[in-house]
N, C-alpha and C positions, 0 to 999 in steps of 0.2 A: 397725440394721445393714442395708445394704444387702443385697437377695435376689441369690444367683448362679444361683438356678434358670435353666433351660435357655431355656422357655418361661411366661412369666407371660400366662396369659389375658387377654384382651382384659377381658373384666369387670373382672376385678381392677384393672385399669392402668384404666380412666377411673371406676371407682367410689374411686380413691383422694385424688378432686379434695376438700380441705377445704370447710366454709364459706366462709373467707376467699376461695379461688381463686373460690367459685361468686359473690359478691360483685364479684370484680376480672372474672370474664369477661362478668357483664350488664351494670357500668358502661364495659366498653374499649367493649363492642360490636362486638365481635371474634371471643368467644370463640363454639362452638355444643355442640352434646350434653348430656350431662347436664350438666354445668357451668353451664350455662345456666337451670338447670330451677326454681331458687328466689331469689329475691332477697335479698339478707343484707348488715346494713351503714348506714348512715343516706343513703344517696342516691350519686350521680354523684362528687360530689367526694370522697366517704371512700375510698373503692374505689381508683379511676382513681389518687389522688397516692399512692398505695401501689406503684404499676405501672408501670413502666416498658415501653412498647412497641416493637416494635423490627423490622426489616426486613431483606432484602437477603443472608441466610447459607440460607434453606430454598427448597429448590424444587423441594419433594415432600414428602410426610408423613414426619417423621424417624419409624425405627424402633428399629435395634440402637445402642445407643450403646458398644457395642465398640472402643475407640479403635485397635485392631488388625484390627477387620473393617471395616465399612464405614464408611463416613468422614463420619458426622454432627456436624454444627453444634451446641452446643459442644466436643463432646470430640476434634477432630482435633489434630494437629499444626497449630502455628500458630494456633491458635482462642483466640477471648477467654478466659480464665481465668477461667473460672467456676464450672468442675468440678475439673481438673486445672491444677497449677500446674508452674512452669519454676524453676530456680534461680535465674536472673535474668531481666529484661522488659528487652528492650530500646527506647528510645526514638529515634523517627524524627528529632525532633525536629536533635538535635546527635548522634548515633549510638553515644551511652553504654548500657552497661548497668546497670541499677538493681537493688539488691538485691529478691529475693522469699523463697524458703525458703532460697537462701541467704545471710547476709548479706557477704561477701569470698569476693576469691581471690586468691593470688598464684602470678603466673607464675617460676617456676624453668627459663625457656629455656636450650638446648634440652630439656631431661632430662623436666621437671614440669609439672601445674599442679592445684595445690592450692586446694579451695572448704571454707568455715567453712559448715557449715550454723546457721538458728537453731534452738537449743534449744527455744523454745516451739511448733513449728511441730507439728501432729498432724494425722491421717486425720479424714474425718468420725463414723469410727465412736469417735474418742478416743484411737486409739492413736497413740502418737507417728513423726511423720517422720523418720529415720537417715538413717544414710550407708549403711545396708546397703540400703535401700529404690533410693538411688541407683544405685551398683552392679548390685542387681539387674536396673535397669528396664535400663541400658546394655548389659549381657551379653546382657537378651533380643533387642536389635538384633545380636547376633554368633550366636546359636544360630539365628533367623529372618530372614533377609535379606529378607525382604519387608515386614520393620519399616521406617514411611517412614524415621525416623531411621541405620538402618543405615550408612552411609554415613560416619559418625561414628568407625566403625573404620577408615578411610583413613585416619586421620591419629594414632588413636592404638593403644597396643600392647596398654593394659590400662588398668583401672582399678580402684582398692583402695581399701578402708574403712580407713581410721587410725586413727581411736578411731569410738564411736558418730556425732560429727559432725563428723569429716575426713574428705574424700574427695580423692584425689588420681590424678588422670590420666596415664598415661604415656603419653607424647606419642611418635609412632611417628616415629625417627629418619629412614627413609629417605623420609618424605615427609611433610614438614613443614610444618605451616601454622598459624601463631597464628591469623589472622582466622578460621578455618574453627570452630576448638576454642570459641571464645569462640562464634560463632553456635549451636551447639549447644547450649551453655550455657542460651541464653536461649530454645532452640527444644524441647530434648526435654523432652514432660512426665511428670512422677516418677509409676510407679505403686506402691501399694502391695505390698510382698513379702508379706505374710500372706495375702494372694488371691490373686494370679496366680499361686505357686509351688502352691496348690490347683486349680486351672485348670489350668497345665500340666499334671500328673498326671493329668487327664481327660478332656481335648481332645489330638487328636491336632495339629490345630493351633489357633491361637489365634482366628482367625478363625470356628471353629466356635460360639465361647460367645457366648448372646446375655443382654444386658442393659435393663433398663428404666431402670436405678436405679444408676449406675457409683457405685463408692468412691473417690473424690478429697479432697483438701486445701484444693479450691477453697473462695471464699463462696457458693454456690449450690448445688440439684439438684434433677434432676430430677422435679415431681411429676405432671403431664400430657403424654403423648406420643399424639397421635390424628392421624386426617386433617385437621383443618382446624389445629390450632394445637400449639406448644411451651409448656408455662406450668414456670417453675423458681422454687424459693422458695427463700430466704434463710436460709442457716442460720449460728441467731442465736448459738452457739457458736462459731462463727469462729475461728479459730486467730488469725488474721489483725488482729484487733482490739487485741492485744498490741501490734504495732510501729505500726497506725497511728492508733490511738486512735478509732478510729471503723468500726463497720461500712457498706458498703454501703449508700446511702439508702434502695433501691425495696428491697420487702420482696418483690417477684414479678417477674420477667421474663418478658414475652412474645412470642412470636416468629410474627405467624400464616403459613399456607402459601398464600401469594398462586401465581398461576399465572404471573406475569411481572411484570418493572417496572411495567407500569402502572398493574394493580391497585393495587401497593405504595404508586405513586406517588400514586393518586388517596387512599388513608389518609394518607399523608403529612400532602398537605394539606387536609385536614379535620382532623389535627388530632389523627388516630386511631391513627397512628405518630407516636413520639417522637424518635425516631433511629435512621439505619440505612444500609449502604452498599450501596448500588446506583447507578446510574446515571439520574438526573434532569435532563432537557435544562431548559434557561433556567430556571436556578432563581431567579435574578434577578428575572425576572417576578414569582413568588410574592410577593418582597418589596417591588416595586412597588405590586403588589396591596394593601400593608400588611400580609398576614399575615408572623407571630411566627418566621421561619424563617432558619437562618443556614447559614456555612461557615467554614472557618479565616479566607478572606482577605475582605474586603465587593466585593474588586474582582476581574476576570481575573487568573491563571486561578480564581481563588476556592479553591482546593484545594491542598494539598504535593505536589507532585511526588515518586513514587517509584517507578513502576513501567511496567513497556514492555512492554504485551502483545503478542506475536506469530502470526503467520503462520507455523507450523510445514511442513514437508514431510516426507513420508515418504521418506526417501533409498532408501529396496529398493523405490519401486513403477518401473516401467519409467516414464523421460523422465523423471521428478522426479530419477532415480538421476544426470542428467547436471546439475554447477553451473550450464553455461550456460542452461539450459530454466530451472531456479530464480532466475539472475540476468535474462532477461527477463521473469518474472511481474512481478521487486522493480521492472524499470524501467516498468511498464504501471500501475503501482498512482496512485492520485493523492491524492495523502497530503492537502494543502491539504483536499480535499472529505471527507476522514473526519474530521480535524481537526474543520471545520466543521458539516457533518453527524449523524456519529455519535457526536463527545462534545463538540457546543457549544461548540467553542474553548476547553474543559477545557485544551488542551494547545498546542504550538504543532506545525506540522506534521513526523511522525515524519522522522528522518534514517537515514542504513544505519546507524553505530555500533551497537555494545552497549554505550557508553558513555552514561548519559543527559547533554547539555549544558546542566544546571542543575543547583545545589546541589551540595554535597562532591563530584561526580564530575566537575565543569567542568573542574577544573584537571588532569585526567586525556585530554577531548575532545581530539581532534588534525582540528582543519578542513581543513588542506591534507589533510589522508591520506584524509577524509571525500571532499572535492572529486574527488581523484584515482583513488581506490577505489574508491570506493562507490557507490551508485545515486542515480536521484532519476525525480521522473517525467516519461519521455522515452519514450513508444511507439514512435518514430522506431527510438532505439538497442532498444527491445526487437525491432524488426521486422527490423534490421540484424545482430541478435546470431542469429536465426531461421535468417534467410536466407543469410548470409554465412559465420557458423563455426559453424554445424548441419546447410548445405545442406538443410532444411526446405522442404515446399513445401502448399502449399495442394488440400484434397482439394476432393471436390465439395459435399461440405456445408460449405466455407470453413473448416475448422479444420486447422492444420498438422499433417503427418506430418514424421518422421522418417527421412531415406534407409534404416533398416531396419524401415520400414511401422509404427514407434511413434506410435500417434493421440497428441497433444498434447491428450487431453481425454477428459470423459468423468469429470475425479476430482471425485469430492465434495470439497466442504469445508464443515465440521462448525462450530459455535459452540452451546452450550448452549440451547435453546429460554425462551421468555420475557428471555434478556437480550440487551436492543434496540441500548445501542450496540455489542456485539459483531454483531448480525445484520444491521444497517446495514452495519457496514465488512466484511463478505465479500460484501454484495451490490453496494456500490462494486469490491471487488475483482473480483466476476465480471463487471460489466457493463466493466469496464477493460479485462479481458483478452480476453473475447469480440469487443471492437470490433476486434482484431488478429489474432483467430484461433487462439484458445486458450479450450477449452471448461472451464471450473469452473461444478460445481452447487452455488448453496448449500443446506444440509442443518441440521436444529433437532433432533436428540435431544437428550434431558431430560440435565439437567447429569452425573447418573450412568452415563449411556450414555456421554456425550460423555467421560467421564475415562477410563474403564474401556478404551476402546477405545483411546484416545490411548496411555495406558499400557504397554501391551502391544503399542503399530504393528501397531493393525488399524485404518490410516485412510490416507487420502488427502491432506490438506492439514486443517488444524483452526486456529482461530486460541484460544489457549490461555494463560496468566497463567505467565512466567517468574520467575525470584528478582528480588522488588524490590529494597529497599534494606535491608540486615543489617549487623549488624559485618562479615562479609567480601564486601561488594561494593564493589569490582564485580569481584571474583576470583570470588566465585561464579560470577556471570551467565556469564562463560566458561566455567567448567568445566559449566556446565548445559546450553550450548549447544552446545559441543565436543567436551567429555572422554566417549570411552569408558569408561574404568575405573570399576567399580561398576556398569555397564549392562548386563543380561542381555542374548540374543537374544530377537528378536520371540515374542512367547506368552507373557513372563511378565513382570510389572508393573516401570517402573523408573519413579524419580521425578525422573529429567532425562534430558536427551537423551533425550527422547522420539522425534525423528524416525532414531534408529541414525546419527548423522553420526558418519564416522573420519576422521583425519588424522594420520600419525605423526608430526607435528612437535609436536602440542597438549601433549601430558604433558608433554615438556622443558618450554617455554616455560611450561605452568602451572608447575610445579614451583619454575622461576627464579622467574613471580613472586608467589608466597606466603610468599616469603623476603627480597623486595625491597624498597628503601627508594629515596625519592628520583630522580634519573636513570634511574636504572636500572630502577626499577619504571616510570618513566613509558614508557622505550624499547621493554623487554617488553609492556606492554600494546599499545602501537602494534601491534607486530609482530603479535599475536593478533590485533586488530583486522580486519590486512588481510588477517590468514588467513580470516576469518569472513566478511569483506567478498567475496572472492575466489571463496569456497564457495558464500555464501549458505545453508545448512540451514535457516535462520529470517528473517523482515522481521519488521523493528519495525512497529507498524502504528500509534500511539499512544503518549504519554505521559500515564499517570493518576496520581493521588494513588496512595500504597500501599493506601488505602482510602478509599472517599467517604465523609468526616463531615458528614452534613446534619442538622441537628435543627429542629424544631419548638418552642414554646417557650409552647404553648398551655397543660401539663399540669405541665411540668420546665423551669425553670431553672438557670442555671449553667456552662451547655457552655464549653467553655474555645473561645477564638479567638483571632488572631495577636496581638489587642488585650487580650487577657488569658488569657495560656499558661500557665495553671495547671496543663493533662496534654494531652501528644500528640491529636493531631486522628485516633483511630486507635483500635482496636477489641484488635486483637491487641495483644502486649507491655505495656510501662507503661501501652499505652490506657486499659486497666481502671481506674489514676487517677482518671478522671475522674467514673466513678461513687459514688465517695467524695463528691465537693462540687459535685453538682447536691441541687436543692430541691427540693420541689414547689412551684409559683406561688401563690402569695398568690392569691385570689379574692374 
């Protein structure tokens, strides 16, 4: 049974490392502390092909795994499934979702939408998964709004248990959205009601309870949580092994707490990471090299294209608060050299849309509107837009004022410390803008600074990871960049529209298009477009994979690639797949 004690001692927590783990952490060569402290096991290879190593999610010592306090790798929203499960995974892939604890749903538009849970499906502690477990976890996002998933009640009215394993969602009439309902589906993960309805009766909020040891559904949990590494073992009970005939290969996942890409990078390749997403310039090289190491694609861009990290602003700081000051930063920026630069031609160089111009979202892109709207890099026109419809002028330290003595500088901007191609492209960003006379500082707090601030618009400019690719993008991506509704005031966490951007035209137009098909969705989207284009609150700065799938192939075999797409190139959703049918290598 997992402990809900408040506080579990430090002792306690790394004297619970088995044999086995002490085995798996002498042969990664990764692991340190007592873990370390006896050898067990017949050599390198016993151990090691038991293990799966892995990178690119910690970037600090994980502690509470409260899926409702602080937001550790694996138990957040959106996180590999290893602890906690979703009703469905969705795959990037062709953009289906795929049964998990649930197996169907059918939609009853407008009114319904109705999900089969499966029967066999249980807690780790044996008790069985319901539809009241469901329920439960959805209502806690209505009693808590500071549940990431909250936002889930925008679109519906309620949600009911039908028998033990019917659930059915009432879909909230005056703002309707199929693609939203379905992303939910596959994004909120179910927690058990026999603990948290204990929890709530104790905690005043949820955030309070700390955990070492979460109760999930998942195949995995956690058995090591210290400063230097994550280690999660396999639990050989699996609920899970009913529908897929097979449990999980690696009998141990490790996660260790590198201080940056680099580190990660240089375990990579040695050999000593298995797989992991982070950010790896010329990996190519590697396999010049001859080492064992792959990607989805063998060629440019080598990766699936899914997500468009951005240049956030804070629309309340003074001179950010004006579009045109936002839309000279977009025209200073020189997209080709981040491209190139900070993620190795990973992408092709970012454009203004919120549309990405590849894969399912092409036939959405509108080039003339792009052309005619939107920005590209032209210091010229950012120096024209300054000068001419700002009447802006140049102080004595070279950086433009504003006719009501607004310094054009002076703002930080923020990228999480240790990841290099984010801290590349804000220092392309500041030396861009500086050459024209607009001051940005770049700034490296630790990934947890960097969110927590973002969150609540205590920042200045942050370059930050918006909704990639889901069942409802690229309606999300709007609404996360646009729409007010659901967004507190500054001081208290929201998990879009980060920078407070208003516009009262946004809600109509989302509204139309989460109902739209065809022309008419194509038109609506336009129309948002150039509202977004016109505003600026955000620059795309890049196009990256939804997640870097790089593996190694020193240890584990198997990884699925374009050339044999056995499971998404992807960590999150169906990714999990592919953990199923890798091997360990023959030696």
């Amino acid at each position: 049974m997992p402990s809900d004690s408040v506080h579990p001692t430090r002792r306690h927590l790394l004297t619970g490392a088995t044999a086995g783990v002490a085995a798996t952490a002498l042969n990664t060569g990764l692991l340190t502390g007592p873990a370390n402290a006896a050898p067990a096991g017949k050599g390198r290879s016993d151990g090691r092909s038991r293990t799966l190593v892995t990178a690119g999610f910690l970037w600090g010592p994980p502690s509470n795994f409260n899926m409702f306090g602080e937001q550790t790798w694996p138990t957040q929203v959106n996180s590999m499934q290893l602890v906690y499960e979703t009703l469905f995974t969705f795959d990037i892939r062709d953009g289906t979702l795929r049964p998990q604890l649930a197996k169907s749903f059918k939609a009853n538009y407008p009114a319904t939408l109705t999900v089969r849970l499966r029967p066999e499906a249980h807690w780790r502690d044996g008790r069985p998964v319901t539809a009241h477990d469901v329920v439960y976890t959805v209502e806690l996002a209505q009693r808590y709004p500071e549940v990431q998933f909250s936002d889930v009640w925008l679109y519906i009215s309620g949600v009911t248990a039908a028998d033990r394993h019917t659930v059915v969602f009432h879909l909230n009439q005056a703002q309707l959205n199929p693609g939203m309902i379905k992303a939910h589906l596959a994004q909120i993960p179910i927690v058990p009601r026999h603990l948290w309805e204990r929890l709530e009766r104790r905690y005043a909020h949820l955030s309070e309870y700390y955990t070492q040891d979460p109760l999930g559904s998942g195949p995995y949990r956690v058995q090591v949580a210290d400063e230097s590494q994550l280690v999660m073992v396999r639990d050989d009970k699996y609920w899970g092994r009913c529908f897929r005939g097979r449990l999980p290969a690696p009998q141990y996942i490790v996660h260790p707490v590198f201080d940056g890409n680099d580190a990660g990078n240089t375990a990579f390749e040695r050999g000593e990471v298995d797989v992991m997403q982070q950010y790896l310039p010329e990996i190519w090289k590697l396999r010049e090299r001859g080492l064992p190491v792959g990607t989805w694609l063998d060629s440019a861009p080598y990766h699936l294209p899914g997500a468009m990290p951005m240049m956030i602003f804070n629309t309340g700081r003074p001179g950010l608060s004006d579009p045109r000051v936002r839309r000279a930063i977009a025209f200073v920026v020189d997209y080709a050299r981040i491209a190139r630069d900070a993620v190795s031609n990973y992408s092709d160089p970012a454009q203004s849309s919120l549309l990405l111009p590849m894969g399912p979202e092409a036939s959405y892109f509108d080039a003339a509107n792009v052309a005619g709207n939107g920005w590209r890099t032209d210091p010229a026109e950012a120096v024209r837009i300054l000068e001419e419809e700002l009447h802006a002028t140049k102080g004595a330290d070279g950086v433009y004022c504003l006719p009501d003595g607004t310094r054009l500088g002076g703002w930080k901007m923020q990228a999480p410390t240790g990841w290099t191609d984010w801290q590349t492209a804000i220092e392309i960003v500041a030396e861009n803008a500086r050459a024209i006379g607009i001051e940005i500082i770049p700034t490296y707090p630790s990934e947890a600074e960097t969110a927590t601030t973002l969150y609540v618009a205590d920042f200045d400019i942050a370059v930050w990871h918006i909704t990639a690719t889901t069942p409802s993008t690229p309606w999300q991506r709007f609404r996360d960049v646009l729409d007010m509704r659901g967004v507190p005031e500054p001081g208290l966490p929201a998990s879009y529209n980060y920078g407070r951007f208003s516009h009262p035209d946004t809600a109509v137009l989302l509204d139309k298009a989460a109902v739209a098909n065809g022309t008419e969705l194509l038109s609506t989207l336009t129309t948002l477009d150039t509202l977004f284009m016109e505003h600026a609150p955000m620059v795309p700065l890049m196009y990256r994979p939804l997640e870097f799938f790089e593996f190694n192939q020193t240890v584990w075999t198997g990884f699925p690639t374009a050339a044999n797409p056995t499971a998404p190139p992807s960590f999150q959703g169906a990714g999990v797949d592919w953990l199923y049918q890798i091997r360990p290598r023959r030696r």
